[in-house]
N, C-alpha and C positions, 0 to 999 in steps of 0.2 A: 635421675640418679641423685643419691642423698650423698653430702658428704660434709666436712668442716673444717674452720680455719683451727690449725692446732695452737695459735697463739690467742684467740680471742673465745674462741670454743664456740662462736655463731655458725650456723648450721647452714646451706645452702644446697640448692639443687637446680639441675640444669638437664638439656638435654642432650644427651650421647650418642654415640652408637659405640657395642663393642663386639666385637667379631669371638665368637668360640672356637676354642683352639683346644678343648678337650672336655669331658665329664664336668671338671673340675677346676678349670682354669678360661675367661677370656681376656683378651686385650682390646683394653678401653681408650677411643679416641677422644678426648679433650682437648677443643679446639689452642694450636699453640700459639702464637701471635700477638703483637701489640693489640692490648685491649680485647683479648682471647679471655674463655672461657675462665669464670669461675673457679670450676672444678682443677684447671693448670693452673692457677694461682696457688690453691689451695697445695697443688703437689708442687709447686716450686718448694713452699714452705716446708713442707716435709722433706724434701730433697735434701734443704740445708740442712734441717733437723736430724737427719738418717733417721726419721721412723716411718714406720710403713702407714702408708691412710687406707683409715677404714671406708667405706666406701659401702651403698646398698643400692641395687635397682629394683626399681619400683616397675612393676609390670601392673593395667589395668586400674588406673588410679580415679577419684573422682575429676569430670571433664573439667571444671573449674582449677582442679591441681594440673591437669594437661596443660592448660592453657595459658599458664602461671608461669611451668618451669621454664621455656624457651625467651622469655623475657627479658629485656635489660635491664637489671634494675640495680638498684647501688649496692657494691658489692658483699659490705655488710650489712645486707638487707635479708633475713631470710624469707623466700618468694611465699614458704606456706602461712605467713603472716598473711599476705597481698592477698591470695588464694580464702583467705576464711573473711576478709574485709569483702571479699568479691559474694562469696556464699554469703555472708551477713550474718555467721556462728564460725568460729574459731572451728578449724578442722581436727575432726578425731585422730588422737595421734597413738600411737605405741613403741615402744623400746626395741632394737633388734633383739635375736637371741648372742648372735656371738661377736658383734663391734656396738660403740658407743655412738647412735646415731636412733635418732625418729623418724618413723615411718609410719604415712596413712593407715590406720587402722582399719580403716576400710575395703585394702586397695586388694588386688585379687591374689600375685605372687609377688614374694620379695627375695632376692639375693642377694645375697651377703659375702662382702670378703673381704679382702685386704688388698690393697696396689703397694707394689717395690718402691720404695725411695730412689732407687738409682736403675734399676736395671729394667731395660727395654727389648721389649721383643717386635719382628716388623710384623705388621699389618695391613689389611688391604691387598690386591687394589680393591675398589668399592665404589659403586655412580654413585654422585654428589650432587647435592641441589642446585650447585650453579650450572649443571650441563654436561662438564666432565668426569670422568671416574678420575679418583683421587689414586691416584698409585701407590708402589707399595713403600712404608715409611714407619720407622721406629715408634713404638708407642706404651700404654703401660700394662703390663701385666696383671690381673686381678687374682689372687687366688680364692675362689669358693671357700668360704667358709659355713655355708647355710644356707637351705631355702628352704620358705615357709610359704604356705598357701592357703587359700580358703578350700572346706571338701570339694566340694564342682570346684574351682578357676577357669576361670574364662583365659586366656589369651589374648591381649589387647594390644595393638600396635597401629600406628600410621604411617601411612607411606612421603618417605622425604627421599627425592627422587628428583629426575628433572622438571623445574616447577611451569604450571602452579602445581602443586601437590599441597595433600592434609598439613605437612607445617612449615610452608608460605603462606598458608592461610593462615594460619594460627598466629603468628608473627605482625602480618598485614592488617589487623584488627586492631593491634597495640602499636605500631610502629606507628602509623600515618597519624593518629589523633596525638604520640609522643612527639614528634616533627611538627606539628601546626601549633599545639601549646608552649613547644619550646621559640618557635619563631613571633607568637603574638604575643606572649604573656614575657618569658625570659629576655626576649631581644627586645619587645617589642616593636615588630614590624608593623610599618603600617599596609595597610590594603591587602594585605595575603588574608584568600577566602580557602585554600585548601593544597592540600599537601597528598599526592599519590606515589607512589613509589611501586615501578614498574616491574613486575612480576613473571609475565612468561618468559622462560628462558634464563633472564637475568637473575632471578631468587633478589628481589626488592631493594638488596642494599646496592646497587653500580651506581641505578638511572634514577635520580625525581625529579619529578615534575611540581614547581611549586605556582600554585594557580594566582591571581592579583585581579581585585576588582578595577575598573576601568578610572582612568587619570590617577592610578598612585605613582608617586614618582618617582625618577628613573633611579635615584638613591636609596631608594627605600628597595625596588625592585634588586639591586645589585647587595643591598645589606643580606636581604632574606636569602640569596643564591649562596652566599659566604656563608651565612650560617645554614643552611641547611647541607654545607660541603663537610663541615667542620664540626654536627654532633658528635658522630662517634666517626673514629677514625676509619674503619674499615666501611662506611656509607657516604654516598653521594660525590662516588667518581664522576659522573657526568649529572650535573645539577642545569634544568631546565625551565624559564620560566614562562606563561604564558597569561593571555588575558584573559576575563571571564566569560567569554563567550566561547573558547576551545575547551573540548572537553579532553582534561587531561588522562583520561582512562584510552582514549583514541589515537593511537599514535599515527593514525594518518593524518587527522586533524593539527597534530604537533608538528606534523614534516613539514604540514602546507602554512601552519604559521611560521617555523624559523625560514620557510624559504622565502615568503613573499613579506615579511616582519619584522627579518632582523638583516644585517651590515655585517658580516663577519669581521670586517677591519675597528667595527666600533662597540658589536653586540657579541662577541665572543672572546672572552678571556682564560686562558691558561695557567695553572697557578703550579708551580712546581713541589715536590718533596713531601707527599703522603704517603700515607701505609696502603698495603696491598689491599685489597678486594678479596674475599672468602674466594679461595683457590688458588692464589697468585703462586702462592709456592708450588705450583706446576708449571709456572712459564717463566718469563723472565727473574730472575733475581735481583733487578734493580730495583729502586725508589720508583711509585707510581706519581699520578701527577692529576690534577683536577680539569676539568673541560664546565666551564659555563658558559650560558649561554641566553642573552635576553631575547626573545622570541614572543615579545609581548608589542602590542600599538604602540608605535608613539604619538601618537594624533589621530584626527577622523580622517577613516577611509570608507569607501564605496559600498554598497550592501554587500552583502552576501548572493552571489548570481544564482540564488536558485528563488522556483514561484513562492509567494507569501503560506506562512503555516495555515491559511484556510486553506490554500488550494493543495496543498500538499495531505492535511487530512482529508480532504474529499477526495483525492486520490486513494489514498488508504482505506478508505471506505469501499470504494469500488472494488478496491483488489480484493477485499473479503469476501463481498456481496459475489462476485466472480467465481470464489471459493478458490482462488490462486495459492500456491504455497505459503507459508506466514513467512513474512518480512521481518527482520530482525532491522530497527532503526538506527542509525550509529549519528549521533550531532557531528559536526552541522545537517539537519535532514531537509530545512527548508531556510528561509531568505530572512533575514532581519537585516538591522541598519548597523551601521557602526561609523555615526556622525558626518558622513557628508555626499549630504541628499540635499536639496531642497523641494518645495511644492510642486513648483513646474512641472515637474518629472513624475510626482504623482500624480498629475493632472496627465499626461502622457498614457501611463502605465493603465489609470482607470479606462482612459478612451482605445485602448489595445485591446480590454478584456472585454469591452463593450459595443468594438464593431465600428467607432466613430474616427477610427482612427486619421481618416482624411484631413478631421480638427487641425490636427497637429503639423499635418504636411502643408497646409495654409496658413500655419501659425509661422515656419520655421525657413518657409518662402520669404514671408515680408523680411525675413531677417540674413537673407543671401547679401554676403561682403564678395569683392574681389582683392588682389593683393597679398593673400594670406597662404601657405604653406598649407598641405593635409597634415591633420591631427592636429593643428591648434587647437590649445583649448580655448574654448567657448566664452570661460567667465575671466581668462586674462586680457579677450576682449571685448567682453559686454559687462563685466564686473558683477 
């Protein structure tokens, strides 16, 4: 949807949804909230102004202007600027017929009308990308002023729905590399190698996951959690960090780090008095609140217990040669180190796969203690 600020006259567009309520008439939801929607900016201003906004929906646009409007970007920015630096040629624009507003020239239908300064009609219910249907709630009125179309028009839409759907993806492509550039370059964080923001179910803004190459430190780890709590207000209610070897698209791999990685009494922090989450205004009406969490090594620990990535792909091999169902991989899939191993043990491990293992049981003889407790360990007393 096209619309603009009636005090600067810069033009803006975003994405909506609005419900038809006749021939002639629908009601348009512009998200309302701290650090909401463009488009409720734009009609606060007209609210005070008592004049009606003009207002156009863009049906079947070029995909680069799709993937433009849903975007965060500064709010006197207009997106179709971004959208023709993205294309690499300024986008073909044209004039409505009956409001003062531009529109893709290219796009397939446009509707045109005006929204009430003051008066609201209810709307909804309607399922919502975070999971729940959004119920029914006051919103604004458009009146049809005009639609234009190309001969044929296509009809063009995507489904925003419980995610992932068409625009969580579309969001997830700009959000995550916005989160990593704002945490390495603006904050400058050290050791942060990547920035996910978890998608099914959640709709990307609750949970991230911000990833740290190995030995960054624990200050740097706890800066990057704060700020990625704290871009935009309605993102990173529960902000989670992990090392480089968990892959943060895995949320098993995430469970099995905070459980065996972090300290709750020393790796989880609470931070009180943020704005709600996309939806909040269906459940509690109070102040929300932040959950971090470091879920990252603090030191070297023990491999990984599964066989090494050779024998894990010779396994994969077989299973194909087999003609068995394809495997889908999920990391961790095989064994690597994470600093404390030493030789011995791979001297051990070689003589396991090799059959010689007796080696070992004559090695570990000469070295029978009495005195000693089970489960001591080993190098608190052989050093």
């Amino acid at each position: 949807m096209r619309h603009k600020d009636p005090e600067t006259g810069v033009q803006n567009m975003g994405t909506y949804r609005a419900a038809l309520k006749a021939t002639d008439r629908l009601v348009v939801r512009m998200v309302a909230r701290q650090g909401g929607a463009g488009g409720y900016i734009h009609w606060l201003k007209h609210n005070e102004r008592k004049e009606k906004m003009a207002i156009a929906i863009v049906v079947g646009a070029a995909p680069v202007v799709m993937f433009t409007g849903p975007q965060k970007l500064a709010i006197d920015l207009d997106e179709m600027a971004v959208a023709g630096a993205l294309a690499g040629e300024p986008i073909r624009m044209v004039r409505c017929k009956t409001v003062d507003l531009d529109v893709p020239a290219d796009c397939e239908i446009v509707i045109e009308g005006l929204i009430d300064p003051d008066m609201l009609e209810p709307e909804a219910p309607f399922g919502e990308s975070n999971g729940y249907v959004a119920l029914e709630a006051f919103n604004m009125p458009m009146q049809v002023t005009a639609i234009t179309h190309k001969r044929v028009p296509v009809f063009c839409s995507i489904i925003s729905q419980v995610t992932p759907s068409e625009s969580s993806l579309v969001k997830r492509v700009a959000y995550e590399p916005l989160w990593l550039a704002h945490l390495k370059h603006n904050l400058a964080i050290r050791g942060v190698t990547r920035v996910v923001m978890h998608e099914p179910l959640t709709n990307l803004r609750p949970v991230i996951f911000v990833q740290y190459a190995a030995g960054t430190p624990r200050t740097e780890v706890w800066r990057g959690l704060h700020g990625a709590a704290t871009l935009m207000p309605n993102c990173g209610k529960v902000c989670i960090a992990v090392s480089q070897d968990i892959d943060p698209t895995n949320t098993d791999a995430i469970l099995w780090s905070i459980a065996y990685r972090s300290n709750p009494v020393e790796d989880v922090h609470v931070a009180p008095y943020r704005g709600g989450v996309q939806g909040s205004q269906y459940g509690s009406r109070g102040s929300d609140s932040t959950l971090l969490i470091d879920a990252t090594a603090k030191g070297p620990m023990p491999p990984l217990a599964l066989p090494k990535k050779e024998f894990m792909e010779r396994a994969e091999a077989l299973w194909a040669e087999l003609g068995l169902p394809p495997i889908t991989l999920k990391s961790p899939w095989h064994g690597y180190t994470l600093g404390d191993w030493i030789e011995r043990w791979d001297v051990y491990a070689a003589r396991a796969v090799n059959g010689t293992w007796e080696e070992t049981g004559r090695d570990t003889l000469k070295r029978q203690r009495g005195g000693l407790k089970p489960e001591t360990s080993v190098r608190k007393v052989e050093g």
